[in-house]
VEXVO-869844 format. One record per residue (C-alpha): x, y, z. Coordinates in Angstrom, 1 decimal. Layout:
residues N
<<X, Y, Z>>
...
END
This chain:
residues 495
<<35.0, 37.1, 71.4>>
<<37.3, 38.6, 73.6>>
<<37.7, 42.1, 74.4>>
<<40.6, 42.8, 73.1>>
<<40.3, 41.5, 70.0>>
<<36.4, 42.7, 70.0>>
<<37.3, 46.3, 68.2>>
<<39.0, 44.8, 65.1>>
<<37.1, 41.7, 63.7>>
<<35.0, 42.1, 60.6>>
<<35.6, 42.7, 57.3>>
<<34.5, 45.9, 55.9>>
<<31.4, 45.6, 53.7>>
<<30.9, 47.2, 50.6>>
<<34.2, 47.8, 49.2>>
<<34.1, 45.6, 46.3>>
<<31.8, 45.3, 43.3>>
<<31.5, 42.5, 40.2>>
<<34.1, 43.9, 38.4>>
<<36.4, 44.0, 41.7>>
<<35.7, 40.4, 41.7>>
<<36.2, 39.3, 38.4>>
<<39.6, 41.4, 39.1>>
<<40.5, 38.9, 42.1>>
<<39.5, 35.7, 39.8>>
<<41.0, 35.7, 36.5>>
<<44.3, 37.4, 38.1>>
<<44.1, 33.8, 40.2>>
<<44.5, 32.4, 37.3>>
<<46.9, 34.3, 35.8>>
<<46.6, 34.5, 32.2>>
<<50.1, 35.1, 31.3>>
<<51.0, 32.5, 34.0>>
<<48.8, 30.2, 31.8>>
<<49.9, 30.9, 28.4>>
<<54.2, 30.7, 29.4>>
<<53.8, 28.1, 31.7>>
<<50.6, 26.2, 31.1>>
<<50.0, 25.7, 27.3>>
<<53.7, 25.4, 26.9>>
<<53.8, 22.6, 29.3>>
<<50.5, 21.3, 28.3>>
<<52.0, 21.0, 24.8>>
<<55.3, 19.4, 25.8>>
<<54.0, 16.5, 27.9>>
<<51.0, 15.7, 26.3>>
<<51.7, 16.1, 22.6>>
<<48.0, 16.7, 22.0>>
<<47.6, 18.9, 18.8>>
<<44.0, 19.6, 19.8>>
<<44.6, 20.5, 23.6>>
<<43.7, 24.5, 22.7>>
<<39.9, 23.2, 22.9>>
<<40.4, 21.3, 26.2>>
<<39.9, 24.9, 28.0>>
<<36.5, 25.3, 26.3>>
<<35.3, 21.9, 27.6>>
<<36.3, 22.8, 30.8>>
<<35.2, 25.9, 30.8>>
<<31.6, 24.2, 30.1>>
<<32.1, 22.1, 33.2>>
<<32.9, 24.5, 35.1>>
<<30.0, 26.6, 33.6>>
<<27.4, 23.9, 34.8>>
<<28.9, 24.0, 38.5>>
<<28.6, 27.6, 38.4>>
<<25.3, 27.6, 37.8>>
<<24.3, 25.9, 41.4>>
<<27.2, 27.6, 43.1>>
<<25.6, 31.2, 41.8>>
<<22.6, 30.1, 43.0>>
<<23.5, 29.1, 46.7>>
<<25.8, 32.6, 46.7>>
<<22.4, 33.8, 47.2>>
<<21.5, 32.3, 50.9>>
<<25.2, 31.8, 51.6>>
<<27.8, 34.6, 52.4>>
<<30.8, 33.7, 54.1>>
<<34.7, 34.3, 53.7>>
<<35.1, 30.6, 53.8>>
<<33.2, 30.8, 50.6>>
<<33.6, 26.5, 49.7>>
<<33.9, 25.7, 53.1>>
<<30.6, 27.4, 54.2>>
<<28.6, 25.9, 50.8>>
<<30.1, 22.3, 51.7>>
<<28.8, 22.8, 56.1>>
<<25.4, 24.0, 54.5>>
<<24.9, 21.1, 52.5>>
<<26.7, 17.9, 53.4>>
<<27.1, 18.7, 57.4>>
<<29.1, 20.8, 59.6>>
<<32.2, 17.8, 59.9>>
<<32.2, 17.8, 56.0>>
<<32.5, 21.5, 55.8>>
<<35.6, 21.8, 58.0>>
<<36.7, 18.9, 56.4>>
<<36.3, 20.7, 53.1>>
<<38.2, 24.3, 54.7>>
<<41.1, 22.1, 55.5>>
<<41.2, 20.8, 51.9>>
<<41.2, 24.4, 50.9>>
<<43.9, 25.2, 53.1>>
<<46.3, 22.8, 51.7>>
<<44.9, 23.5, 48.4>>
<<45.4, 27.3, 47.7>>
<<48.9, 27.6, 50.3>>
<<50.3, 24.6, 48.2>>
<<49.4, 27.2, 45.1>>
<<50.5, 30.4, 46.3>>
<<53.9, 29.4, 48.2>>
<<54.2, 27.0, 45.2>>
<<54.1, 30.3, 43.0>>
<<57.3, 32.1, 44.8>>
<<59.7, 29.3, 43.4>>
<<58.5, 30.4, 39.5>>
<<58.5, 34.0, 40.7>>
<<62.2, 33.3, 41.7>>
<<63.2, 31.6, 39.2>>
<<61.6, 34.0, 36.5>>
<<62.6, 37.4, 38.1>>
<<66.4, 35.7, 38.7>>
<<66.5, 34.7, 35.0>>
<<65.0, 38.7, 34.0>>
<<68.0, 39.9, 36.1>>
<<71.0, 38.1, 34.8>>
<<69.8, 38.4, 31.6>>
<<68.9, 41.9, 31.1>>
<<71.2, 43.3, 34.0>>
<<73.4, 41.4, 34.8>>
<<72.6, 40.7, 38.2>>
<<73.2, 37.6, 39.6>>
<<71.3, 36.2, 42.8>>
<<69.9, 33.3, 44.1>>
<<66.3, 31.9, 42.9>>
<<65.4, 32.4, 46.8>>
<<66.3, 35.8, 47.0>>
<<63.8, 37.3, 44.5>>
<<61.3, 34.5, 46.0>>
<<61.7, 36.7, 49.6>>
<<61.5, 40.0, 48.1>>
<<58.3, 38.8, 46.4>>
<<57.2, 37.8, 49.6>>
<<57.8, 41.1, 51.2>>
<<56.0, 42.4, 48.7>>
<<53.1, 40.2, 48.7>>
<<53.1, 40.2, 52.8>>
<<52.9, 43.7, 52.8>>
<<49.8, 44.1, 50.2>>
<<48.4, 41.7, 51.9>>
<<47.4, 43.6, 55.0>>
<<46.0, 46.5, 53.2>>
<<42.5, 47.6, 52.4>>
<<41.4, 44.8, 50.4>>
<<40.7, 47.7, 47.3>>
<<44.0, 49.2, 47.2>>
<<44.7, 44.8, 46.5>>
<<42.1, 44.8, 44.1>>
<<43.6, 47.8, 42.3>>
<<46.3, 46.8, 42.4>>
<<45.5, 43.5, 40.6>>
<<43.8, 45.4, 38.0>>
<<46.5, 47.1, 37.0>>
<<48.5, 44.0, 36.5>>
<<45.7, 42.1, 35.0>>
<<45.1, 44.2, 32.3>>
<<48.3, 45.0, 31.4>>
<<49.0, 41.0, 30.8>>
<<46.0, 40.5, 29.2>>
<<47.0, 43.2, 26.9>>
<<50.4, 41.3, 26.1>>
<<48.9, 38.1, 25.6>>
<<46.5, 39.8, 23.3>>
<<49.8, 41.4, 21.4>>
<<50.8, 37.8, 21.8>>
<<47.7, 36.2, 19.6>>
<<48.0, 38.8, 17.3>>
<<51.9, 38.2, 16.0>>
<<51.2, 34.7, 16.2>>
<<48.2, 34.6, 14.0>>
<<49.8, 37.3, 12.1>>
<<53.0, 35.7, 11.2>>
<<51.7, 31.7, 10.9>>
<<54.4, 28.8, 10.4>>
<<54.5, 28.1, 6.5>>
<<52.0, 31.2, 5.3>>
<<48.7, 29.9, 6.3>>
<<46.3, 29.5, 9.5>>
<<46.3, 25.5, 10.5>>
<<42.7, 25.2, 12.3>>
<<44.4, 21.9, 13.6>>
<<44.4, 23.0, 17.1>>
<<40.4, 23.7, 17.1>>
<<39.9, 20.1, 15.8>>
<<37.9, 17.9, 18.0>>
<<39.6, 14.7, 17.0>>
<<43.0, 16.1, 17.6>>
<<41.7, 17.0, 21.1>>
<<40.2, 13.4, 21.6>>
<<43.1, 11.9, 21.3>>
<<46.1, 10.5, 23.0>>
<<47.8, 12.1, 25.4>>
<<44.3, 13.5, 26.6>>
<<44.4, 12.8, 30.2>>
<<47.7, 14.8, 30.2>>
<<45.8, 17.7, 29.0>>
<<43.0, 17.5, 31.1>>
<<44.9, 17.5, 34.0>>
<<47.5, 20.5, 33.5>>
<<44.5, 22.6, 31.7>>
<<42.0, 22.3, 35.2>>
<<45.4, 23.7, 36.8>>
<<44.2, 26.7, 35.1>>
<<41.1, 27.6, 36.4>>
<<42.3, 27.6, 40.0>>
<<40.8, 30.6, 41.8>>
<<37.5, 29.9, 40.5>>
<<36.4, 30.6, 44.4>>
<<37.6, 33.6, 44.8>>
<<34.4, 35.3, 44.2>>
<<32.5, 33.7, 47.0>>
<<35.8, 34.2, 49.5>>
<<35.2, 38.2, 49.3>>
<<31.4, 37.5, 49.7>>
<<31.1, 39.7, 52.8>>
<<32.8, 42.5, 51.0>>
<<30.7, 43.2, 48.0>>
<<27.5, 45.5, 47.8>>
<<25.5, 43.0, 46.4>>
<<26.7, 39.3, 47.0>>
<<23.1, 37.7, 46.2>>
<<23.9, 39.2, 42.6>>
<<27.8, 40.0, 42.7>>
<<29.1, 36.6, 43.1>>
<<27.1, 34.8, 41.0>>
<<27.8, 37.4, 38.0>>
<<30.9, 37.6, 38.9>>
<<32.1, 33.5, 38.2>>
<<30.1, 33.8, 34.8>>
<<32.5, 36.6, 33.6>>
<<35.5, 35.0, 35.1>>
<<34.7, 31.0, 33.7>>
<<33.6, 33.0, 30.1>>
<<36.7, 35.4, 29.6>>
<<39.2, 32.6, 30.8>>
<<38.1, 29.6, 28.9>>
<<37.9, 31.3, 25.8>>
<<41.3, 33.3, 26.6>>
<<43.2, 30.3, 27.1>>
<<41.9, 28.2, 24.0>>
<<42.5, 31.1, 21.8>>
<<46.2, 31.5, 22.8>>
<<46.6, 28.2, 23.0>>
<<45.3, 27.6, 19.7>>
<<47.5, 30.6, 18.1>>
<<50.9, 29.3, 19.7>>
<<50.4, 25.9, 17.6>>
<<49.9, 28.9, 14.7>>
<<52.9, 30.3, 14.8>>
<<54.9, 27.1, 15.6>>
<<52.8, 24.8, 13.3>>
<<50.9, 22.5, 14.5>>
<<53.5, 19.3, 14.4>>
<<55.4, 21.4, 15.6>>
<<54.2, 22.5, 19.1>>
<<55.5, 19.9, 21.3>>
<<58.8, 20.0, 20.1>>
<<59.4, 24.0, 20.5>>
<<57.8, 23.7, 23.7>>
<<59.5, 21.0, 25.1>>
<<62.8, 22.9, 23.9>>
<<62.8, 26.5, 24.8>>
<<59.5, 26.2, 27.8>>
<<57.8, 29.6, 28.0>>
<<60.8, 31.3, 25.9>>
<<58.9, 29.7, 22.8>>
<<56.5, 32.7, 23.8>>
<<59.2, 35.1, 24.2>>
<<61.1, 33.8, 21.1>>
<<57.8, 34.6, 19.2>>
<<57.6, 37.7, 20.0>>
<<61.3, 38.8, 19.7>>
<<61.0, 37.2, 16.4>>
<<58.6, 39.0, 14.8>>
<<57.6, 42.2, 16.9>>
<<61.2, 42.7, 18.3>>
<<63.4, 42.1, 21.3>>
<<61.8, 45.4, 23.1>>
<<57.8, 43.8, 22.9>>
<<59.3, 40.5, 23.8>>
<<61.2, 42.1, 27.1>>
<<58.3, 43.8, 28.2>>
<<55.8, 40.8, 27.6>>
<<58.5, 39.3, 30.1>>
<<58.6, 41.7, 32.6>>
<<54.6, 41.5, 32.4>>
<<55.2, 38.1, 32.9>>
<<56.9, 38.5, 36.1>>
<<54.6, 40.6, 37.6>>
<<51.3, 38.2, 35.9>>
<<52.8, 35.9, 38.9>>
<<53.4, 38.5, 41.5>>
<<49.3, 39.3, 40.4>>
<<48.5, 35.2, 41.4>>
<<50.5, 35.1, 44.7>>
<<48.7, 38.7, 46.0>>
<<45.2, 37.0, 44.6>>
<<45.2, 33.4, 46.3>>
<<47.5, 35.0, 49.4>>
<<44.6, 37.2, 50.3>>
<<42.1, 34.1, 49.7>>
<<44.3, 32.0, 52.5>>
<<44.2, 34.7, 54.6>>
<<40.4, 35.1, 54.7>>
<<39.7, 31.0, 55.0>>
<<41.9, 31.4, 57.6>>
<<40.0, 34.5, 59.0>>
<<36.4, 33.2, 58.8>>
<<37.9, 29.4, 60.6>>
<<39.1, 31.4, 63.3>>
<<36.3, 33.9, 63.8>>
<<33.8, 30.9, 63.9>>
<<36.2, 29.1, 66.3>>
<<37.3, 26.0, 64.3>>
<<40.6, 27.0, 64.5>>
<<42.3, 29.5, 67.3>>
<<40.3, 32.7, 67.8>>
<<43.3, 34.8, 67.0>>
<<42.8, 34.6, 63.3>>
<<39.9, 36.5, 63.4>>
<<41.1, 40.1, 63.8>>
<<41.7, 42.3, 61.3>>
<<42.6, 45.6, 60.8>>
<<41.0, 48.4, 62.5>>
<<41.8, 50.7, 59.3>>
<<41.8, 48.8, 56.4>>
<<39.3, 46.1, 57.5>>
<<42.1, 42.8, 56.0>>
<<42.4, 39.8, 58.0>>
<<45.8, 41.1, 59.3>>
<<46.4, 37.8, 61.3>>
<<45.4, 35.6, 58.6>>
<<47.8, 37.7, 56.2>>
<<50.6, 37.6, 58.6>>
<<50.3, 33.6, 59.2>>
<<50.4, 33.2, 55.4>>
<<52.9, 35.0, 55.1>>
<<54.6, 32.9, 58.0>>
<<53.8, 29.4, 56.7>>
<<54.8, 30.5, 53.1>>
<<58.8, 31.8, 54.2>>
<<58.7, 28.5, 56.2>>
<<58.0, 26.6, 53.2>>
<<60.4, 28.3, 50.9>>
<<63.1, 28.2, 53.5>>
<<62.4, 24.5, 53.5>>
<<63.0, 23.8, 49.9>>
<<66.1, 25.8, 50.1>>
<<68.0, 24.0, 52.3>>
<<67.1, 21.1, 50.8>>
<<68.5, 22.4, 47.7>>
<<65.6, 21.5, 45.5>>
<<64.3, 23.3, 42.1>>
<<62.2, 26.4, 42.6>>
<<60.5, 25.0, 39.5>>
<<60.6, 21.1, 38.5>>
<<60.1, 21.5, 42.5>>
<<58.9, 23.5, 44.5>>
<<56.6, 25.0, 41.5>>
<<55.2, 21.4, 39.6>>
<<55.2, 19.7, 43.1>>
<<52.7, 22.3, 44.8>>
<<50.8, 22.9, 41.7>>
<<49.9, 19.8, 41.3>>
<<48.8, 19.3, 45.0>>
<<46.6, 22.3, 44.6>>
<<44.5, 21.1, 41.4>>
<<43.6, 18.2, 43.1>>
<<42.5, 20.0, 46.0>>
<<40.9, 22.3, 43.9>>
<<38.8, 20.2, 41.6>>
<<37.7, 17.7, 45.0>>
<<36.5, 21.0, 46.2>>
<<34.4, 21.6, 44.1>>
<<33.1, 18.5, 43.1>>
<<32.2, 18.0, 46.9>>
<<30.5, 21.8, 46.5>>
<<28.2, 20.7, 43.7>>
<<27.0, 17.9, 45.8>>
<<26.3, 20.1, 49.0>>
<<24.4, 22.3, 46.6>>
<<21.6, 19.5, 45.8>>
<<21.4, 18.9, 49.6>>
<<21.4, 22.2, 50.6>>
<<18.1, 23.0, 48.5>>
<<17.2, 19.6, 49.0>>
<<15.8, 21.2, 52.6>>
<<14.9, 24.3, 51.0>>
<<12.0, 23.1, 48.4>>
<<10.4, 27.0, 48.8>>
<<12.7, 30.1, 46.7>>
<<13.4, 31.3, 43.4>>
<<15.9, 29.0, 42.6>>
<<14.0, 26.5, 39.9>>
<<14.9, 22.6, 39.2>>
<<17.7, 23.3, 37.0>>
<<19.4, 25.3, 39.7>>
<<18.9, 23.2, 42.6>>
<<19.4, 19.9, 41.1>>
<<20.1, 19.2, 37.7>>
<<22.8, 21.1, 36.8>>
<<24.4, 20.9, 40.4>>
<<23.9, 17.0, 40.3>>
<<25.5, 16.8, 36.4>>
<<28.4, 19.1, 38.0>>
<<29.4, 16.3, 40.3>>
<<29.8, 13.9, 38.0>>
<<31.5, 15.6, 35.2>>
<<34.0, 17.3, 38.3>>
<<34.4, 13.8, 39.6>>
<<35.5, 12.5, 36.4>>
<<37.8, 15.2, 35.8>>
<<39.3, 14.3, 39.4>>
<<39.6, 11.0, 38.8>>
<<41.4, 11.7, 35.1>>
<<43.9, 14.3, 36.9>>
<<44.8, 11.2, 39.8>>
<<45.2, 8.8, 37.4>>
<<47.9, 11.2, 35.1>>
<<49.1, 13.0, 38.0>>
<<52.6, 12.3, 36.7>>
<<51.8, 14.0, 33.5>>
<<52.2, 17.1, 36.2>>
<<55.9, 16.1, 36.8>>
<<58.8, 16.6, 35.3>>
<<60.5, 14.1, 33.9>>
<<62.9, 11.5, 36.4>>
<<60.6, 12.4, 39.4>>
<<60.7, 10.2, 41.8>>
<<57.4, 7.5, 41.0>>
<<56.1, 7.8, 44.6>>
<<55.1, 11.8, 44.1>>
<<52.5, 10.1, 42.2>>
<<50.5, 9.6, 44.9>>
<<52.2, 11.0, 47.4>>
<<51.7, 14.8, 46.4>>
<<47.8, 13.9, 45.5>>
<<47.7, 12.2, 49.0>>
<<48.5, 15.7, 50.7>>
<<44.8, 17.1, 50.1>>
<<43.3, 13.5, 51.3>>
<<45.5, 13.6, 54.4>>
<<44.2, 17.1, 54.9>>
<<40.6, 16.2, 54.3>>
<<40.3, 13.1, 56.3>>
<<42.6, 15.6, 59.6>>
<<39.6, 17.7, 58.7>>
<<37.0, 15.6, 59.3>>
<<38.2, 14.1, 61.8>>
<<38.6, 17.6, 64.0>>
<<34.9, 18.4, 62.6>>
<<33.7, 15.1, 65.2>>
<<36.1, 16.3, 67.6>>
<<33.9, 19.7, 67.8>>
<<30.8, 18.0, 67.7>>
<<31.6, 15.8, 70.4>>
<<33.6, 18.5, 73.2>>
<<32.3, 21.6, 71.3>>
<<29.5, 21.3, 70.5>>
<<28.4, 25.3, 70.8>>
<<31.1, 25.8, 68.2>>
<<30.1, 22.5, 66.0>>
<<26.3, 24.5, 65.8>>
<<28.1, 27.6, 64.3>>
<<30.3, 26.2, 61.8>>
<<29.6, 27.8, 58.2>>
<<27.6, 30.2, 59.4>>
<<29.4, 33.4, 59.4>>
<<29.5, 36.7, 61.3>>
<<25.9, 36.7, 61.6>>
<<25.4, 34.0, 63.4>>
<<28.6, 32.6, 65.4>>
<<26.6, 32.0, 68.3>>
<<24.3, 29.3, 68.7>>
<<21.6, 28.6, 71.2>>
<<21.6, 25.4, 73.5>>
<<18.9, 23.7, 71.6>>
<<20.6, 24.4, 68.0>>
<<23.7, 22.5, 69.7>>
<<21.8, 19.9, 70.8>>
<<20.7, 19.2, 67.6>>
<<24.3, 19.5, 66.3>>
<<25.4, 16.6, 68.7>>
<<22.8, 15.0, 67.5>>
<<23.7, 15.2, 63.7>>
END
C-alpha cells in the first residue's frame, strides 16, 4: 500500500446491522420497480395466468442457495462478497473470473436503471407540470444525485434507502388492497395462485423476467465488513430479504390479475405498461393516491440505482485493495469510511454509458433499460450458480465446524442445479426480455456480454498467477490478509 493512500483505505466497521442490510437488499430489488415494470411485463410477454406463483418457486431456489451461502458468510467476509465465496471455493482464477462477471453484471443493472429513471421522471414532469425535457436530462440529474450519495457514510445511504423502501412498500401495499378490494366482475379469481396455470406455456418467459427480480440478492455479503456481526448478520439478513420479497411479489402479482381479471391481464398490460397500476389506482382510490404511488415510483428507482451503485463501488474497492485491479480503487474516505474512488469510477463509467446511448439516439427503455437488464440477470443467476458450487468445495477442505451436511453439501449441491437450470431456461428465452422488433442477434449477443467478461476474467486470474504471483496468493482474502508469504505464493503458482 502506498503512503499516500495508506491513511484512507478501509471501510468502517460496525455501522450497519441486519435490518441495515435487509434495507440495502430488497431496495435492490425494488419492489415498486417490480410490480410497474416487472409483473406488468411479465404479464404482457408471457401471457401466463399463473406467473404470480413463479416468485414463490424462486424464491425456494433461492432459499436453498441461501442456506450454503449463509453458512460460508460465516468464515468469509469480504466486500467482494461472490467474488471472495467463488476464490475460496473453486480457485483464485475462478474468483476473479467471477468479480468480473459481477462487474458487468450489477453496472449493466444500475446504468441500465437511469434510462427508466429518465424516462419515468420525464413522463411525471410533462404530465403533472408541464415540463418538458429530454429522457437524458433527468437520467444526469439522477446521476448527480446518486454520485453524490454515493460517497457518503454508507448509513446516511442506508437511511436513506429506508426511507424510500418503506414508503413503496407502503404504496404497493395500498396497491394490493384496492385491487383485492375492487375485483374485476365482483369476486376474487384464485386463478393466478393455480399451479397449472403457472406450468404452462409461456413459462420460460416467466421464469426469466421473474429471476430479474431478485437481483441484489448479494448485497448482504458486499457490506460484510461493515456489520457488527457478519458470522450472524448476513446470513439473517438474505432469509428476511428472499422471505419478504418472494412472497411480496407473488401477492401483488396475484392481486393485479384481481383487479384486471384474470383473462384479462396480458391484454391491460400489454396496453397501458405500468400505467395499468396507476390506472388502478386512479380508478378506484383517486387521481391524488395514484400521483403519489407514481412519484413513489420514481424514487423506488432512484432507491435501486443508490443500492447496486454502492455495491459496484465496493467490488470495485475490495479488487483494487487486493491488487487485481489498480491500487487506486482502494481508498476511501477518511470521514465517511465509502469507497470514494470506487463511487467516483461508477459514477464515471455510468455517464459514459448513458452518453453513449444518447448519441446513438436509442430508447432509455426498449433500450438502454430491457438491453442492460437482461445482461445483468444472466450475470446474476451464473453468479450464483458458480457460488453454490464453490460452497461444496469450500467445506469440502473444511470437514471440521459447525456447519452440518445439509449446509455444506446437500443443499449447496441441489442449489447448483436448480440455479443452472434457471440459467439455462433464461438463455434459451432471453428474447422473451426484449421488446418486440429487436434485432434477433441481441439474443445472444447481450447474454454473451457476461461470458466475454467471465472468460477476460479468467484469463487475467492466470495472468496473476503466472507474473504475480504474491498478488494471485491474496486474491479473496480481504483486508486481513492482503499480504501473502513466499511459500503461500509458491503454492499459488503451483495451483
Amino acid at each position: 500500500m502506498s503512503a499516500s493512500s495508506a491513511s484512507d483505505t478501509g471501510l468502517r466497521w460496525g455501522r450497519l446491522g441486519t435490518v441495515h442490510l435487509v434495507f440495502f437488499t430488497v431496495a435492490a430489488s425494488a419492489p415498486l420497480t417490480v410490480l410497474g415494470g416487472g409483473v406488468t411485463t411479465m404479464y404482457a410477454v408471457s401471457g401466463n395466468v399463473g406467473a404470480a406463483l413463479s416468485y414463490v418457486l424462486l424464491a425456494g431456489i433461492l432459499a436453498v442457495f441461501a442456506v450454503g451461502y449463509a453458512a460460508m458468510s460465516r468464515f468469509v467476509s469480504n466486500a467482494g462478497a461472490f467474488y471472495a465465496y467463488i476464490a475460496g471455493g473453486l480457485g483464485r482464477a475462478a474468483g476473479v473470473s467471477g468479480s468480473f462477471v459481477a462487474l458487468a453484471a450489477y453496472n449493466a443493472i444500475q446504468i441500465g436503471l437511469y434510462g427508466l429513471f429518465g424516462a419515468v421522471v420525464g413522463d411525471f414532469m410533462a404530465t403533472k407540470f408541464g415540463v418538458e425535457q429530454a429522457w437524458w436530462v433527468w437520467a444526469l440529474i439522477g446521476l448527480l444525485v446518486v454520485g453524490a450519495l454515493g460517497i457518503l457514510q454508507v448509513d446516511l445511504n442506508a437511511t436513506v434507502l429506508a426511507v424510500l423502501l418503506l414508503l413503496e412498500c407502503l404504496a404497493v401495499v395500498v396497491f394490493d388492497v384496492v385491487s383485492l378490494g375492487n375485483p374485476a366482475g365482483g369476486s376474487v379469481s384464485l386463478a393466478g395462485l393455480d399451479p397449472g396455470n403457472l406450468f404452462a406455456a409461456g413459462l420460460g418467459a416467466v421464469l426469466a423476467l421473474g429471476i430479474a427480480s431478485f437481483t441484489g440478492l448479494e448485497s448482504g455479503a458486499i457490506y460484510s465488513e461493515e456489520v457488527r456481526d457478519p458470522r450472524r448478520t448476513v446470513a439473517r439478513a438474505t432469509y428476511i430479504a428472499v422471505a419478504f420479497t418472494g412472497g411480496f411479489y407473488a401477492l401483488s402479482a396475484w392481486a393485479l390479475t384481481v383487479a384486471t381479471g384474470p383473462e384479462n391481464a396480458q391484454a391491460a398490460s400489454a396496453g397501458a405498461g405500468p400505467e395499468v397500476v396507476f390506472g388502478i389506482l386512479a380508478e378506484h382510490a383517486g387521481t391524488t393516491v395514484s400521483d403519489v404511488v407514481y412519484l413513489l415510483f420514481v424514487t423506488s428507482v432512484l432507491a435501486a440505482l443508490l443500492s447496486f451503485h454502492n455495491g459496484v463501488a465496493r467490488y470495485l474497492f475490495a479488487l483494487g485493495r487486493e491488487r487485481v485491479l489498480p491500487a487506486y480503487l482502494d481508498r476511501t474516505g477518511v470521514r465517511t469510511g465509502a469507497p470514494v474512488t470506487g463511487s467516483l469510477t461508477q459514477s464515471v463509467l455510468a455517464l459514459g454509458v448513458v452518453v453513449a446511448f444518447v448519441l446513438a439516439d436509442r430508447d432509455p427503455v426498449v433500450d438502454l433499460f430491457t438491453w442492460l437488464s437482461g445482461v445483468s440477470a444472466v450475470g446474476v443467476v451464473l453468479l450464483m450458480t458458480l457460488t453454490s458450487a464453490a460452497v461444496v468445495g469450500f467445506f469440502r477442505r473444511r470437514p471440521e465446524g459447525e456447519v452440518n451436511t445439509w449446509q455444506r453439501l446437500v443443499a449447496p449441491a441441489l442449489a447448483t442445479v436448480l440455479l443452472f437450470a434457471v440459467l439455462l431456461v433464461l438463455v434459451v428465452n432471453f428474447d422473451a426480455l426484449l421488446a418486440p422488433g429487436s434485432p434477433r442477434y441481441l439474443a445472444w449477443l447481450l447474454p454473451g456480454v457476461t461470458v466475454v467478461a467471465g472468460l477476460a476474467g479468467l484469463a487475467w486470474g492466470l495472468v496473476l498467477r503466472s507474473t504475480r504471483p504474491t498478488v494471485y496468493a491474496a486474491v479473496g482474502r480481504g483486508a486481513a490478509e492482503r499480504t501473502a508469504t513466499e511459500e503461500e505464493a509458491e503454492v499459488a503458482v503451483n495451483r
